[in-house]
C-alpha positions as a Python dict, from the first residue, in 0.01 Angstrom:
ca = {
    (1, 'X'): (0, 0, 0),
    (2, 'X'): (280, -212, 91),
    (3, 'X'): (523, -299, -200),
    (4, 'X'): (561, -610, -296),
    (5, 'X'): (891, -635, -296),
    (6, 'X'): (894, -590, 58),
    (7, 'X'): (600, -854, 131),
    (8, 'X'): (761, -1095, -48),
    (9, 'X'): (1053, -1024, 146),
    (10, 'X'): (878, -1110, 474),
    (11, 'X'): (670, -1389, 370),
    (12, 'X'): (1009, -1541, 238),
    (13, 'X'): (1149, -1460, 585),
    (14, 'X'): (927, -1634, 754),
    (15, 'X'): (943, -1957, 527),
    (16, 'X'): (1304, -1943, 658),
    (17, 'X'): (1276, -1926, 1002),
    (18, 'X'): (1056, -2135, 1051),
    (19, 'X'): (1187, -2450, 1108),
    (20, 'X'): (1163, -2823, 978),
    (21, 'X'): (924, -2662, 660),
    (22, 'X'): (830, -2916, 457),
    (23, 'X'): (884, -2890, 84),
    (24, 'X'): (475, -2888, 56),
    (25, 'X'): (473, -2639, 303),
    (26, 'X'): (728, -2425, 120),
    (27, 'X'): (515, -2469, -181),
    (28, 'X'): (219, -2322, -42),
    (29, 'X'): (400, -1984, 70),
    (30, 'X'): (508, -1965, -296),
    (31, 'X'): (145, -2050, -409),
    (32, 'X'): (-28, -1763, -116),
    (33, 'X'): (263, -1523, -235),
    (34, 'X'): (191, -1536, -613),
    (35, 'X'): (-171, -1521, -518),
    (36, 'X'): (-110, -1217, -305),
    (37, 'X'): (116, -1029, -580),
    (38, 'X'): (-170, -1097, -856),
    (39, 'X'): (-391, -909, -617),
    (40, 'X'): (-150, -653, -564),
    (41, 'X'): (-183, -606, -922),
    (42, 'X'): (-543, -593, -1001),
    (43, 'X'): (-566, -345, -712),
    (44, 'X'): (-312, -68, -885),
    (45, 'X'): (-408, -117, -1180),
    (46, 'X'): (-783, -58, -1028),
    (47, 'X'): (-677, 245, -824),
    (48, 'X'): (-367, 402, -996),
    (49, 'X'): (-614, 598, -1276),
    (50, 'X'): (-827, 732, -1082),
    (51, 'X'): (-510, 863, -833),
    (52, 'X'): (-388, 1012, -1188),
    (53, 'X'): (-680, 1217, -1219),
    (54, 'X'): (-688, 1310, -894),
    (55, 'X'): (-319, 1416, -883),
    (56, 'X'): (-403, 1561, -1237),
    (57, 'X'): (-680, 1785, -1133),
    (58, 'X'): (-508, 1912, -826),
    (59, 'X'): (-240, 2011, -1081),
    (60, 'X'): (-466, 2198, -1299),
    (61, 'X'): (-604, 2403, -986),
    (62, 'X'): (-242, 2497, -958),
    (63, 'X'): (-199, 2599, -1320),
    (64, 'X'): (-505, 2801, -1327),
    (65, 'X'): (-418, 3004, -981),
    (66, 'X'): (-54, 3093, -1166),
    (67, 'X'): (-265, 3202, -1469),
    (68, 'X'): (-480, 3409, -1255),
    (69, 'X'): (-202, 3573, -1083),
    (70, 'X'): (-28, 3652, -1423),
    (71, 'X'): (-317, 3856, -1545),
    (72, 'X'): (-363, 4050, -1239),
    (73, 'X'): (24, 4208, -1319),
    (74, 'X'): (-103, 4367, -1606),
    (75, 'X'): (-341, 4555, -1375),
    (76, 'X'): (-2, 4707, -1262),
    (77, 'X'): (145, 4813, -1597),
    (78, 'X'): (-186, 4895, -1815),
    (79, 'X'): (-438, 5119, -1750),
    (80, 'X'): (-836, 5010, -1773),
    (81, 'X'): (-881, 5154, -2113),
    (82, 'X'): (-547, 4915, -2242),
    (83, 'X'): (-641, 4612, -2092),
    (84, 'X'): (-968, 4661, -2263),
    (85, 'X'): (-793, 4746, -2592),
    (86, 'X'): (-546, 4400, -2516),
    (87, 'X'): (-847, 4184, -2445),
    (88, 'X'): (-1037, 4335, -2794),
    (89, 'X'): (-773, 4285, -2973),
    (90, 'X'): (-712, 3938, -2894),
    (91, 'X'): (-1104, 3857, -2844),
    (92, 'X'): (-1164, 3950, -3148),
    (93, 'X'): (-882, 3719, -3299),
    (94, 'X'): (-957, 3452, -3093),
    (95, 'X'): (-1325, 3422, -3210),
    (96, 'X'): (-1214, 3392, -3628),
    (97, 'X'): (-879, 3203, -3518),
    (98, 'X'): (-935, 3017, -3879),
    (99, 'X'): (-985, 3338, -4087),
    (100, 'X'): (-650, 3529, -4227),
    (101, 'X'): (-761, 3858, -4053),
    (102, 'X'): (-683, 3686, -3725),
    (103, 'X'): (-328, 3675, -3785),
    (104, 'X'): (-357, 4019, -3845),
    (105, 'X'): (-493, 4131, -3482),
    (106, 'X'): (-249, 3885, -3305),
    (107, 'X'): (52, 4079, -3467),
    (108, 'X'): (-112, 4447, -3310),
    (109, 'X'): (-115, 4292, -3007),
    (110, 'X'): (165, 4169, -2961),
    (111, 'X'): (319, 4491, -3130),
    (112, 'X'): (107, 4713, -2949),
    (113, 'X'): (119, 4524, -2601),
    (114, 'X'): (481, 4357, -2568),
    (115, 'X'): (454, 4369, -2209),
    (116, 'X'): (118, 4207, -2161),
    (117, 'X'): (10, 3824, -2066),
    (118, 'X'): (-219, 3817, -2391),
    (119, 'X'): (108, 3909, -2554),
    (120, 'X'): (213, 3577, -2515),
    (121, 'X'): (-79, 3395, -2555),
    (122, 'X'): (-72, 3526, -2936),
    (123, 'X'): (265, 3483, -2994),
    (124, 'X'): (198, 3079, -2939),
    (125, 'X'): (-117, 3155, -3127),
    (126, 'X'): (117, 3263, -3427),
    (127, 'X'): (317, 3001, -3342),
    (128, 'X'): (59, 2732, -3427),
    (129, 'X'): (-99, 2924, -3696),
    (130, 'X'): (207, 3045, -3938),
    (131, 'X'): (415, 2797, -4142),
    (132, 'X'): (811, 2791, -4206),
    (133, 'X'): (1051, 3022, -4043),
    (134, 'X'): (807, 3290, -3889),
    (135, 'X'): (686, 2935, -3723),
    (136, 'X'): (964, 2890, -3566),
    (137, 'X'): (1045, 3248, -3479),
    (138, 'X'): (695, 3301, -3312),
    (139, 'X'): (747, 2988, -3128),
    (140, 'X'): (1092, 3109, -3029),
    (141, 'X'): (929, 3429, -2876),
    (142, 'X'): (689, 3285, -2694),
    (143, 'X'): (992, 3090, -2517),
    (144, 'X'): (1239, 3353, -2504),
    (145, 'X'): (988, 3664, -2414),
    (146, 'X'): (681, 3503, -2282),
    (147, 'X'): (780, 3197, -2074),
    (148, 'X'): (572, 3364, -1770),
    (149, 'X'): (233, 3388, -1955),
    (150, 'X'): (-14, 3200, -1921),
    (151, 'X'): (-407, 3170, -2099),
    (152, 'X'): (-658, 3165, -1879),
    (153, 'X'): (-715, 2752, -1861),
    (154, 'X'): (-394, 2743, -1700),
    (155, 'X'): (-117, 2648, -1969),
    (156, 'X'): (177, 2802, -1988),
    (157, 'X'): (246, 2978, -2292),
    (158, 'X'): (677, 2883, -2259),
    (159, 'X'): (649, 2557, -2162),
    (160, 'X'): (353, 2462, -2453),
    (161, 'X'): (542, 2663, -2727),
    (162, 'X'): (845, 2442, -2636),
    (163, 'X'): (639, 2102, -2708),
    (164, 'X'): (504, 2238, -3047),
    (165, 'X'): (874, 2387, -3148),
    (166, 'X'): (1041, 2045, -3006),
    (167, 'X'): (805, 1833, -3241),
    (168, 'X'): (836, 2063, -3563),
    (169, 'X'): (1244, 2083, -3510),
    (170, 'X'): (1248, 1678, -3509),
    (171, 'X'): (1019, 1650, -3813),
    (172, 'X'): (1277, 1896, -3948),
    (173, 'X'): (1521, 1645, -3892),
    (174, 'X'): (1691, 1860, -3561),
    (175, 'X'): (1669, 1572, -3341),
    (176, 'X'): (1960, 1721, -3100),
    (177, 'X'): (1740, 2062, -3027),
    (178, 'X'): (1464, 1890, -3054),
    (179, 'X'): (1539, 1658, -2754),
    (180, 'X'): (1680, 1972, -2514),
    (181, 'X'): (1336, 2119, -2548),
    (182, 'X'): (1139, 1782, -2439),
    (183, 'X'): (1429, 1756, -2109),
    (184, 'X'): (1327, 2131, -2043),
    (185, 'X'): (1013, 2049, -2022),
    (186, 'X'): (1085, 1706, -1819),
    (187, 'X'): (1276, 1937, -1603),
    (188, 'X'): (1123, 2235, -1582),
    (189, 'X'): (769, 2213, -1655),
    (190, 'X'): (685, 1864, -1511),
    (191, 'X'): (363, 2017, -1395),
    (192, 'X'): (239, 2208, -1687),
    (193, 'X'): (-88, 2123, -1844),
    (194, 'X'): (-188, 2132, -2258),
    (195, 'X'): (-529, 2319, -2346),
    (196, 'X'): (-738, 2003, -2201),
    (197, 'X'): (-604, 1982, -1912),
    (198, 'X'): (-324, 1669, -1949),
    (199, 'X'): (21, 1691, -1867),
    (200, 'X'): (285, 1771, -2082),
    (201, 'X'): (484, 1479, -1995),
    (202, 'X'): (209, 1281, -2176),
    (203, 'X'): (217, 1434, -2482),
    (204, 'X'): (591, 1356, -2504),
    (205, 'X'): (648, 1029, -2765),
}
């Protein structure tokens, strides 16, 4: 597409080269140019969603290929009777994520697995589903100790733990923190997704 900036450039160009232009004739390159820009218009704003969701989706693809590498580490660290252990303990939690008992399971796990990627995934959980300072401490070690995890849709368990802690620190009236952890994730996780598959970056108000 060419920008039209630069068409108006050259269509301006050649209204001034050209010589003896009438003032009619002059007229009618302003009219053809405003014509041209309107069209210019409709056709991003036609095209430029469905290039979003394009660009989107190839993102996601990426996520979900980081995720899938991150799991396969713990082959390296856990033996096949842990990794089942991990994946009942957080199963388990995962189905009754409403239910108090829940909370329970995601503490073994990450007590009894430190070093694994479902580790992470229920730190954040903790960190969305406690109130007050063990909030913000959960949410703290999901940035601090889990930044590399990732659940299995693709989103990173660091970069969405910042977002949550970033918006509870500025209802908390930390606007100063608050901000640094929305730049990180400008920065840092430009590319990281939220549980439906959206960007980060548009979930930042």
């Amino acid at each position: 597409m060419i920008p039209k900036l630069a068409l108006c450039g050259v269509l301006l160009s050649i209204g001034c080269l050209t010589p003896a232009r009438s003032a009619d004739s002059n007229e009618e390159i302003l009219t053809r140019l405003k014509a041209i820009e309107e069209r210019l218009d409709r056709i991003e704003n036609e095209v430029a969603p469905q290039l979003k969701k394009q660009i989107t989706a190839s993102v996601v693809d990426e996520e979900r290929k980081k995720a899938a590498e991150r799991a396969k580490q713990d082959t390296k660290h856990f033996t096949r009777h842990e990794l089942q252990g991990v994946e009942a303990l957080y199963q388990g939690a995962n189905r009754k994520l409403d239910q108090p008992e829940s909370l329970d399971a995601l503490r073994k796990l990450v007590d009894r697995y430190p070093k694994a990627n479902r580790a992470g995934c229920a730190a954040l959980y903790l960190g969305q589903r406690t109130r007050g300072d063990e909030q913000i401490q959960y949410l703290r070690m999901a940035i601090d100790d889990y930044g590399d995890c990732y659940y299995g849709n693709g989103v990173n368990v660091g970069a969405y733990a910042k977002l949550i802690l970033a918006y509870r620190l500025r209802k908390d009236g930390m606007g100063k923190e608050s901000e640094d952890l929305f730049d990180q994730i400008r920065s840092d996780h430009s590319r990281a997704i939220d549980h439906q598959g959206n960007l980060l970056l548009d979930r930042i108000k």
